[in-house]
C-alpha positions as CSV (number, residue, x, y, z in Angstrom):
1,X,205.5,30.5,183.0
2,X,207.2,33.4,181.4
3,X,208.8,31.4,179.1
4,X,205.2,29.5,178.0
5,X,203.7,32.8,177.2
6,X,206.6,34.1,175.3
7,X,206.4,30.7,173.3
8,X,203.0,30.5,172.8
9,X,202.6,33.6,171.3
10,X,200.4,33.7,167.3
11,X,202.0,36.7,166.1
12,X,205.3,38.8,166.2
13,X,203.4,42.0,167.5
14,X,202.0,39.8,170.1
15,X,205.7,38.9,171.7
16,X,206.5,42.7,171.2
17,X,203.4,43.5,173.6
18,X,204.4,40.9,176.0
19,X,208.0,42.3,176.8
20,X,206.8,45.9,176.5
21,X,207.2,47.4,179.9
22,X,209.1,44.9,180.6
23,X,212.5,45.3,183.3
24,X,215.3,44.3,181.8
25,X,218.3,43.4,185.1
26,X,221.9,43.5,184.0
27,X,224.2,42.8,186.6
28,X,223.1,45.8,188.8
29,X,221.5,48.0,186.3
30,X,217.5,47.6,185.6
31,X,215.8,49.3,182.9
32,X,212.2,49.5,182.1
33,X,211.5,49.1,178.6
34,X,209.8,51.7,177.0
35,X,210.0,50.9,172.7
36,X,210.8,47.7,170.9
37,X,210.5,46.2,167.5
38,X,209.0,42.5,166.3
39,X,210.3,40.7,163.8
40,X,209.5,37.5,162.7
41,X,211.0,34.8,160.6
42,X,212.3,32.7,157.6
43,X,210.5,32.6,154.2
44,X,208.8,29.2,155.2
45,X,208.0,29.8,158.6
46,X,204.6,30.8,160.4
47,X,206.2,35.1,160.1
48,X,208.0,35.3,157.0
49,X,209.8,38.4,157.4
50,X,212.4,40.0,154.6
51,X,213.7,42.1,157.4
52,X,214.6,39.8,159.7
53,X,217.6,38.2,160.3
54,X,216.7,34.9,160.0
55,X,214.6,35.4,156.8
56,X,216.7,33.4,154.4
57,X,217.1,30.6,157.1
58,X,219.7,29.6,160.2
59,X,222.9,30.6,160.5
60,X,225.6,30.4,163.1
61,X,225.3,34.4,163.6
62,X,220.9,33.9,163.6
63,X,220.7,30.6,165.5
64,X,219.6,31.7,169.1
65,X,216.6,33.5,166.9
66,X,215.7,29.6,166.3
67,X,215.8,28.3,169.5
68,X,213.8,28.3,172.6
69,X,211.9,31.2,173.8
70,X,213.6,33.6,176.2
71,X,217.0,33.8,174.5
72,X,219.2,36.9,174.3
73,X,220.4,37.5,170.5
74,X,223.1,39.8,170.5
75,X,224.3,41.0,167.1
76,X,226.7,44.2,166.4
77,X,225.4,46.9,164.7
78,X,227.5,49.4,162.2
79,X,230.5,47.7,163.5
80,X,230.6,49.2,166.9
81,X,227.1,48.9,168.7
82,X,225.8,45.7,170.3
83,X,221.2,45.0,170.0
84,X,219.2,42.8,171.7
85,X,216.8,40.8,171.0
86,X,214.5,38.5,172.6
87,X,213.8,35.1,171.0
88,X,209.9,33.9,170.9
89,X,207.4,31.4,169.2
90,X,208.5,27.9,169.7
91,X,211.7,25.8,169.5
92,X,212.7,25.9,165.6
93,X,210.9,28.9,164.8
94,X,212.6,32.0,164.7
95,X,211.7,35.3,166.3
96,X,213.0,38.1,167.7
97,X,211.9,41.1,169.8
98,X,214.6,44.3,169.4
99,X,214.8,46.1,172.5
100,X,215.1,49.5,171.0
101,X,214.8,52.0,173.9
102,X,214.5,52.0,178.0
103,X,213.9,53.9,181.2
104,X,217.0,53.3,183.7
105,X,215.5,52.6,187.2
106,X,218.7,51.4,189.3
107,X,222.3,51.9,188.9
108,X,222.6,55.5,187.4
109,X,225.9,56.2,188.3
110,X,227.1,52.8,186.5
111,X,225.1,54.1,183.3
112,X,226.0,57.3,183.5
113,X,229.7,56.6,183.3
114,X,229.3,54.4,180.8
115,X,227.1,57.1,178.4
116,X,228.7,60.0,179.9
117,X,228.5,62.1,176.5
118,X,224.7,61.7,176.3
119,X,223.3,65.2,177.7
120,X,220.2,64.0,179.6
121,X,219.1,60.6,181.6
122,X,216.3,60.1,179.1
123,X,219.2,59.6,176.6
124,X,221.1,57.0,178.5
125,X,219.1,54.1,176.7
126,X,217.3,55.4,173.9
127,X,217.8,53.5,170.7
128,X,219.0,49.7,170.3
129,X,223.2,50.5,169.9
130,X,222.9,53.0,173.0
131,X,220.8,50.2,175.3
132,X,223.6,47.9,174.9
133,X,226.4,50.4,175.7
134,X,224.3,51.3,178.8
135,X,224.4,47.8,179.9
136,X,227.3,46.9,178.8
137,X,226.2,44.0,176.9
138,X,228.9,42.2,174.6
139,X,228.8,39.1,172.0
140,X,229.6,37.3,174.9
141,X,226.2,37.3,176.3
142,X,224.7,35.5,172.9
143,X,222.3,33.2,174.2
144,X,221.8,33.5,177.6
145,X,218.3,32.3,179.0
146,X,216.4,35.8,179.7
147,X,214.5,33.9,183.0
148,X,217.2,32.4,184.5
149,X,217.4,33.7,187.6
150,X,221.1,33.1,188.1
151,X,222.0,34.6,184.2
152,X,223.5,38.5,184.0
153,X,221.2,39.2,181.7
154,X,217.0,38.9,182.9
155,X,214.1,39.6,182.3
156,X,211.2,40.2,184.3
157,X,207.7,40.5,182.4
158,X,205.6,43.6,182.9
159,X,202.6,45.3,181.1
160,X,202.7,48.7,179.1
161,X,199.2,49.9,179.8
162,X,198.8,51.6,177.1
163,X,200.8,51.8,173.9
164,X,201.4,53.2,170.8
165,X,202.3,51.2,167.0
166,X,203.8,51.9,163.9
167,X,206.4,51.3,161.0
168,X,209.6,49.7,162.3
169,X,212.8,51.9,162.0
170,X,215.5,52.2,159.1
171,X,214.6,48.8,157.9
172,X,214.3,49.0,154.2
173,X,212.2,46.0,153.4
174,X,208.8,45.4,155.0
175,X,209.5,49.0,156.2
176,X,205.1,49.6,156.5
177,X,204.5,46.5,159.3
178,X,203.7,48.0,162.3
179,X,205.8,45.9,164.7
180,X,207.2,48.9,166.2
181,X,205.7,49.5,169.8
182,X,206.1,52.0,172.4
183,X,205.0,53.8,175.7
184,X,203.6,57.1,174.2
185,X,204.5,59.2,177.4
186,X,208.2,58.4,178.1
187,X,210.7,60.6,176.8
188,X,213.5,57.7,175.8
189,X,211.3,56.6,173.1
190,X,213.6,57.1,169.7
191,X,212.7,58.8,167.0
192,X,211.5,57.5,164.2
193,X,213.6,57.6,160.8
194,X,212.0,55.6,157.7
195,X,214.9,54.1,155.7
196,X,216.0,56.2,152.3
197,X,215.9,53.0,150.7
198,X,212.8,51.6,151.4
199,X,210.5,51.7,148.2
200,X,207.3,54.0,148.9
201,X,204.7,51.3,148.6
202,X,206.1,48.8,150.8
C-alpha cells in the first residue's frame, strides 16, 4: 500500500507531503522526518525540473530516480556527504524526495558518536549531508526498496499535521518552486540559504 500511494502521486509537492513525518529505521536508529525537498524530473516528463538530477534524462548515477516508487537514491554531496532521496511517480518516471532534516527517536548514543562535534541533539540530523552521517548511510545502500521490511534502510509512512512551504535550498535553477516542506515547530529544521547564483526572477 505504501508503495501505491507513493506511485500514484500527481505532483512532486504531493510525494514530499506523503513522506513528511515520516520514520525513517536504519539498522537501529529511527528518525522522524521533520524537512524535505521535491523534485521532479526530465525535460519530457510529467515534472520537468532543471534542478533535478534527472532533468537532462537517465544515467547510471540518476537511474533509481527512474524506477519504482520507494527507492533509496543515494548521491555524495561536495565530495564528502552522502543525501537521500526517495523515488516516487511510476516506474520510468523520475522523482525524488530529499530527506533534508530529522528528529532522532531511538539509538542516541549510536548518533551521537557518530555526530559527536555537533553541540546539541536537534543538530544530529539537520540538513541532508549530516542525516546521512547520522545514519551512516553509504553508496552502498543505492537502491534499496524503502518498504522492505527485511532492507537496512525503511521507511514507515506518517502524517506532518501541519506544515510549512517554500523555496527549495541552494539550488540555483528553479530556486522559487516551493517544494521545500517542513514541520514549523521542530528545531532540526535547516535553515534556509537561497543560492548566490540563482538569477532574481527565477
Amino acid at each position: 500500500m505504501s508503495i501505491k500511494v507513493l506511485a500514484d502521486v500527481t505532483s512532486p509537492r504531493e510525494a514530499g507531503l506523503i513522506i513528511l513525518g515520516s520514520t525513517l529505521t536504519v539498522d537501529d536508529v529511527a528518525l522522524r522526518i521533520v524537512e524535505v525537498e521535491a523534485y521532479g524530473g526530465e525535460k519530457v516528463g510529467p515534472w520537468p525540473d532543471p534542478a533535478a538530477h534527472s532533468y537532462r534524462g537517465q544515467t547510471p548515477r540518476n537511474r533509481v530516480m527512474f524506477g519504482r516508487a520507494g527507492l533509496l537514491y543515494v548521491y555524495r554531496s561536495y565530495g564528502m556527504h552522502f543525501c537521500m532521496n526517495i523515488s516516487y511517480g511510476p516506474t520510468g518516471v523520475a522523482g525524488g524526495v530529499l530527506l533534508r532534516a530529522a528528529e532522532v527517536v531511538a539509538g542516541d548514543d549510536v548518533v551521537k558518536e557518530r555526530r559527536s562535534r555537533a553541540r546539541h541533539k536537534y543538530d544530529w540530523a539537520r540538513g541532508p549531508g549530516n542525516l546521512g552521517s547520522s545514519v551512516g548511510i553509504s553508496l552502498a545502500d543505492n537502491g534499496l526498496d524503502v518498504f522492505d521490511p527485511t532492507s537496512r534502510v525503511r521507511l514507515q509512512l506518517g502524517e506532518a499535521e501541519i506544515w510549512s512551504e517554500g523555496p527549495r535550498v541552494g539550488v540555483s535553477t528553479a530556486a522559487d518552486i516551493p517544494w521545500r516542506l517542513w514541520i514549523p515547530d521542530s528545531s532540526a529544521v535547516s535553515a534556509y540559504r537561497r543560492s548566490p547564483r540563482a538569477p532574481a526572477d527565477s
